[in-house]
N, C-alpha and C positions, 0 to 999 in steps of 0.2 A: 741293681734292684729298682724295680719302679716303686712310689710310692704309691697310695690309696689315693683315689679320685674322689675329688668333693663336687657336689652336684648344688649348683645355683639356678633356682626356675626363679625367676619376676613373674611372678602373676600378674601384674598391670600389664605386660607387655606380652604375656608367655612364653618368652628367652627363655632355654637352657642352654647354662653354660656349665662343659665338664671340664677340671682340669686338676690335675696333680696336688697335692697339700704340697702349700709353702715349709720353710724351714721352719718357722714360728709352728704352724701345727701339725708337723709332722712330728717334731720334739714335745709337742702336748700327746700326739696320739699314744708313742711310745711311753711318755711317762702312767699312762692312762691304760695301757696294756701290763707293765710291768705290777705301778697298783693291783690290777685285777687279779693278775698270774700270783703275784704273793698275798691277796684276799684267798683262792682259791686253796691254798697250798696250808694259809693256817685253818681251814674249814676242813681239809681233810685232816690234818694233825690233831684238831681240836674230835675229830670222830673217831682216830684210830685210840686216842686218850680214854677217851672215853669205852670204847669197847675192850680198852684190854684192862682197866678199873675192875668193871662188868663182871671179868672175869675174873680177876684177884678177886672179887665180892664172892665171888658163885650167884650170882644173883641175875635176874631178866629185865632188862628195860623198863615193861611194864611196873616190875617189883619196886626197882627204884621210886617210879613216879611215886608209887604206892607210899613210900617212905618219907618221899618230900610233902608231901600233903600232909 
């Protein structure tokens, strides 16, 4: 498996250098994908909760807000 390429310009010099993530942040990248993927995962949980509440209520989205106000 290749890794992801990190891309270094020097603007004083205008170098780019492309090469591979090291160990060091390839192990940040992954920990930083995995984050995200279990952020994602409770955003859909926290929506499917909430719509089948919704439906124990009988009640609409809108209603609700209507309620918390």
């Amino acid at each position: 498996m290749t890794r992801p390429i990190i891309r270094i310009h020097d603007t004083s010099t205008d170098e780019v250098i492309d090469r591979e993530m090291n160990d060091a942040e390839f192990a940040q990248y992954e920990a930083e994908q995995a984050a995200q993927a279990k952020q994602a995962e409770q955003v859909k949980v926290n929506a499917e909760a909430k719509v089948a509440l919704l439906a124990k209520l009988g009640i609409t989205a809108d209603e609700a807000k209507l309620l918390l106000n």
